[in-house]
Backbone as JSON, one array per atom type, in Angstrom:
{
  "sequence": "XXXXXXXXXXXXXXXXXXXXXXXXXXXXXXXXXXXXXXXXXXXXXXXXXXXXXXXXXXXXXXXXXXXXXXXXXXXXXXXXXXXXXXXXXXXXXXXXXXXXXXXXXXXXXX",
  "N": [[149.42, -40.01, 101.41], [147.09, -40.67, 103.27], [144.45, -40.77, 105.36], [143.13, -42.39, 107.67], [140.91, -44.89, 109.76], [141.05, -45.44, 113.39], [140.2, -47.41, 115.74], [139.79, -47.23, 119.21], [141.35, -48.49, 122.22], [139.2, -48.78, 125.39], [140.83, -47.82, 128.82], [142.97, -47.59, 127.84], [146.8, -45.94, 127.9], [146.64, -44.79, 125.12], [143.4, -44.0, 124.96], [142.92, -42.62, 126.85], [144.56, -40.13, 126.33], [143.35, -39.3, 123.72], [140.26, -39.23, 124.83], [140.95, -37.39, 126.17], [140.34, -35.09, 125.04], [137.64, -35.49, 123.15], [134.38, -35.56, 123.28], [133.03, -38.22, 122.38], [134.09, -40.41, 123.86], [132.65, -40.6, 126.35], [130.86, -42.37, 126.19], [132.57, -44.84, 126.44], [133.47, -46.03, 123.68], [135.56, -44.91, 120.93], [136.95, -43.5, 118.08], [138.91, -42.4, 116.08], [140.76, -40.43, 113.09], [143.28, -40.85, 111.47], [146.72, -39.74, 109.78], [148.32, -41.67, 107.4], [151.39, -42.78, 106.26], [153.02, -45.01, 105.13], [153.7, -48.26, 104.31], [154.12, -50.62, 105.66], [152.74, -53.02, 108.65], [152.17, -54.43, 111.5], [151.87, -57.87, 112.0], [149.48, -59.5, 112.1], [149.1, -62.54, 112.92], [151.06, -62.77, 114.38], [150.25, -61.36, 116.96], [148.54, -62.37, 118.98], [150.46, -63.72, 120.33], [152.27, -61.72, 120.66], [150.66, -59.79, 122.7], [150.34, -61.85, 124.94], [152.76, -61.61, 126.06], [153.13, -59.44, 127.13], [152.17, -57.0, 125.19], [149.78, -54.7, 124.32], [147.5, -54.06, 122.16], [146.2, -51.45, 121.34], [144.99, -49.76, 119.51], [142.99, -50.19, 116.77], [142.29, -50.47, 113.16], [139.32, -50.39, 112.0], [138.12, -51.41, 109.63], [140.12, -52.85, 108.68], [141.35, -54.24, 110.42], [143.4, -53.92, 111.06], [146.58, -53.39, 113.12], [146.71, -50.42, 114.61], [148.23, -48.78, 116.89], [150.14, -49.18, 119.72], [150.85, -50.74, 122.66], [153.09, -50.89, 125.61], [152.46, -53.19, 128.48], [151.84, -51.59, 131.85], [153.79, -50.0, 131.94], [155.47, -46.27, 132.23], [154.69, -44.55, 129.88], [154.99, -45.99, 127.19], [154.65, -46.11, 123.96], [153.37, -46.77, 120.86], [152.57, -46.14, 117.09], [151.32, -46.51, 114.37], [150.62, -44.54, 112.26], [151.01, -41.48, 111.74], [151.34, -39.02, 114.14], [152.38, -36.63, 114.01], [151.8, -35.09, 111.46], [148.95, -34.34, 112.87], [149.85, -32.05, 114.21], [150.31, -29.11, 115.59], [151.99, -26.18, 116.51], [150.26, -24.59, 118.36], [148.36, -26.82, 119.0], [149.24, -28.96, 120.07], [149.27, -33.21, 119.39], [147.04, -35.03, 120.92], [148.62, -37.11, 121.59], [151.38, -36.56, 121.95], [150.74, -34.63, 123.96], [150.03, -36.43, 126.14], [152.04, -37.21, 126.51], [153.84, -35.64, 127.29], [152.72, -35.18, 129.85], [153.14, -37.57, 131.49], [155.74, -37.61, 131.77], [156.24, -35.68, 132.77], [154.84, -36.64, 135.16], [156.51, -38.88, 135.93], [159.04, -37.34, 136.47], [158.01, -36.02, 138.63]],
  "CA": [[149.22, -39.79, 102.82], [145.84, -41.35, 103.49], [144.04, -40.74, 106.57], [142.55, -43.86, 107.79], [140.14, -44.69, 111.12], [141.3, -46.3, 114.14], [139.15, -47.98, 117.2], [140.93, -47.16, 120.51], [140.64, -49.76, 123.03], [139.2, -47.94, 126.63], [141.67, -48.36, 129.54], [144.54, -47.43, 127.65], [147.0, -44.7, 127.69], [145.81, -44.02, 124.03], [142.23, -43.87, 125.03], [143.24, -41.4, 128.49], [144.87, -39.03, 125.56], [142.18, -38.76, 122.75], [139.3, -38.79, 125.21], [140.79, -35.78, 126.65], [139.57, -33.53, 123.96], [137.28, -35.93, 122.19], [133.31, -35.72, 124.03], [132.72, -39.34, 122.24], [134.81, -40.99, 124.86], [132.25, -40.87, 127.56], [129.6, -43.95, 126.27], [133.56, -45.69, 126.11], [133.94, -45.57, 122.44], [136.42, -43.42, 120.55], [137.19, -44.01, 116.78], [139.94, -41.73, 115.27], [141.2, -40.4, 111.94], [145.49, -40.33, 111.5], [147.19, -40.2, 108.65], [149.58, -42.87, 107.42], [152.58, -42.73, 105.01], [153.88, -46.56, 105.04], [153.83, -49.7, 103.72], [154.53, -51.44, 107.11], [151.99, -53.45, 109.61], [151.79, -55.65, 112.63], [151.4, -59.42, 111.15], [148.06, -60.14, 112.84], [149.52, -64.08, 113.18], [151.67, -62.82, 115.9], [149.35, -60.63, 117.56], [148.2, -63.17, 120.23], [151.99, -63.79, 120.87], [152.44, -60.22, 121.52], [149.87, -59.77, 123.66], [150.77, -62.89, 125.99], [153.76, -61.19, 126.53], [152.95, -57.91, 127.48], [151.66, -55.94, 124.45], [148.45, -54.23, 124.12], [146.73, -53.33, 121.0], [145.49, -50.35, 122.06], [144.15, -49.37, 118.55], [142.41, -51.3, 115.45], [141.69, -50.19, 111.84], [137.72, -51.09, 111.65], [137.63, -52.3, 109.04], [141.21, -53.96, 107.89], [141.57, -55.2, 111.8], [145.19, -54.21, 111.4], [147.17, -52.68, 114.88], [147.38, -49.16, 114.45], [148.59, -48.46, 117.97], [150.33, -50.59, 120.57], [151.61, -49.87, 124.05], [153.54, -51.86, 126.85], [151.35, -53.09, 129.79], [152.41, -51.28, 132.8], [154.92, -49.15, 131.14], [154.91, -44.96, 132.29], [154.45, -43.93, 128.11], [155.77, -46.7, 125.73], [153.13, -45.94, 123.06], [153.94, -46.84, 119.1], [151.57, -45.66, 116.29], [151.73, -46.65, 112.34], [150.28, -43.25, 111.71], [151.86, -39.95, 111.81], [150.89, -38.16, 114.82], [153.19, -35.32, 113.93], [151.08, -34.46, 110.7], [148.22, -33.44, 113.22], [150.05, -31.45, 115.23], [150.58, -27.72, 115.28], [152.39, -25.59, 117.54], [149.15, -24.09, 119.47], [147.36, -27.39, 119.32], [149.88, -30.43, 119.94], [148.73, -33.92, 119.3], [146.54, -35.77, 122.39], [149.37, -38.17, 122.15], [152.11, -35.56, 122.37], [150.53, -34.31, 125.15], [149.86, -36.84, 127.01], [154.01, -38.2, 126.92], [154.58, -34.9, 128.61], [152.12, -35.22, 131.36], [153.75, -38.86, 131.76], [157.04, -36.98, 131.89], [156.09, -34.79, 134.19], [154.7, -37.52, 136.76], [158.0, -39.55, 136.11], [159.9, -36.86, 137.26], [157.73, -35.62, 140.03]],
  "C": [[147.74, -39.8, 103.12], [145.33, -41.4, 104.59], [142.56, -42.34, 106.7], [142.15, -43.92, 109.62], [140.57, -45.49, 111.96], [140.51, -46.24, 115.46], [140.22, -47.25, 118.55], [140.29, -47.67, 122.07], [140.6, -48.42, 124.49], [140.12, -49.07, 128.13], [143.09, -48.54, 129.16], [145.45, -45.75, 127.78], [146.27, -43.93, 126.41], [144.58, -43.43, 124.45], [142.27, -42.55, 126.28], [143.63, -40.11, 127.26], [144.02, -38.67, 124.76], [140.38, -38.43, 123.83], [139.21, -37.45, 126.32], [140.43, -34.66, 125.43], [138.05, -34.09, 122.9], [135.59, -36.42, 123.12], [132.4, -37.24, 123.97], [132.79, -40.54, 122.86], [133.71, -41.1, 125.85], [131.44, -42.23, 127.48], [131.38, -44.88, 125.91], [133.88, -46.42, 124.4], [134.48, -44.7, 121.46], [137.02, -44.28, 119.15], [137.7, -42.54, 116.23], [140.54, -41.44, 114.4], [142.31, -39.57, 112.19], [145.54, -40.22, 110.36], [148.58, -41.11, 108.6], [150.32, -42.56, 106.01], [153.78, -43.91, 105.22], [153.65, -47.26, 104.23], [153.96, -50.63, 104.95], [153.13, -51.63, 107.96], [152.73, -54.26, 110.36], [151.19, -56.93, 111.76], [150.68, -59.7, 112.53], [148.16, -61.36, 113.49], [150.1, -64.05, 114.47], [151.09, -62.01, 117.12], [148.86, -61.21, 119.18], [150.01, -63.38, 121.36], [152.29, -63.4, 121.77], [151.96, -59.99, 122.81], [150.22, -60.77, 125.24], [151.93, -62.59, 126.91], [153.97, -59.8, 126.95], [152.51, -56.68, 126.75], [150.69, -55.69, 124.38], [148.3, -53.74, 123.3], [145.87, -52.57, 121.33], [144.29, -49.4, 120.91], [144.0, -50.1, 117.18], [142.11, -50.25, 114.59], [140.36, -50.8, 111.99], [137.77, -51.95, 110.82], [138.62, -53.36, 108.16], [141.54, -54.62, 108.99], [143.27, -55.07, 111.88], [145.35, -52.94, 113.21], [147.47, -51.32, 114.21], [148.03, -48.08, 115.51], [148.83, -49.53, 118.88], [150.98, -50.06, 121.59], [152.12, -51.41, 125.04], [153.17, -52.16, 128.03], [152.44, -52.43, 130.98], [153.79, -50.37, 132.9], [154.31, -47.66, 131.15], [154.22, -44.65, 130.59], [154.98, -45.0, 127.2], [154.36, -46.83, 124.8], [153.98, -46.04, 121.52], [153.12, -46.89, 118.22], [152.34, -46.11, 114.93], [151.36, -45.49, 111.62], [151.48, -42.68, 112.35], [151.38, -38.81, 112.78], [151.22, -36.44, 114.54], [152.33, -34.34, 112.75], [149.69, -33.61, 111.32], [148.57, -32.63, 113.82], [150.81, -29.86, 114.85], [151.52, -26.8, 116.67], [151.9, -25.16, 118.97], [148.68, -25.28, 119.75], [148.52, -28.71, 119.16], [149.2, -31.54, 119.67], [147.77, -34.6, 120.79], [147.98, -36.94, 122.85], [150.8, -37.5, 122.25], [151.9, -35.23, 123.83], [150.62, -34.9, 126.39], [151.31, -37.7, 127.35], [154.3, -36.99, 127.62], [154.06, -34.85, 129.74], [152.65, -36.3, 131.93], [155.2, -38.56, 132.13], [157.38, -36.79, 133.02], [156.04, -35.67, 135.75], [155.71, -37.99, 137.07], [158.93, -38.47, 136.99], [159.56, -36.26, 138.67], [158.25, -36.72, 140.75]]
}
């Protein structure tokens, strides 16, 4: 279970959730350590595909360039991570990306 760094593109939900607690966010750069327990990626080949069709790579590995976050343009919360958000997350201190599916909740149902 290897914690590994991911970019997070600004103008995404990801980037709205970690730069709420994260003071690095303001010059619009935010670089993040998850942990991962896979074997599984995004094949980079189809990446452009994706994208054409509505996906956003919302977060990069630096330095292996793989997708470590991806979301649905225009979509309230569809957010999908290759890490393990759940490993940071504690009872008192939920994850940013926890959090921010219930504030998305919340608006939905307001």
């Amino acid at each position: 279970m290897g914690a590994y760094d991911c970019r997070v593109k600004p103008g995404t939900i990801s980037f709205k959730a970690y730069s709420s607690q994260k003071k690095s966010a303001k010059d619009k750069t935010l670089t993040v350590s998850e942990r991962h327990r896979h074997r599984y990626e995004l094949n980079n080949n189809f990446k452009d595909t994706l994208e054409a069709k509505g996906m956003i790579v919302s977060g990069i590995n630096p330095e292996t360039k793989l997708s470590e976050i991806i979301e649905i343009k225009n979509h309230p919360f569809f957010v999908g991570t290759q890490f393990h958000p759940e490993f940071k997350s504690k009872p008192s201190h939920p994850h940013p990306l926890f959090k921010e599916f219930i504030r998305a909740a919340i608006r939905k149902a307001n």
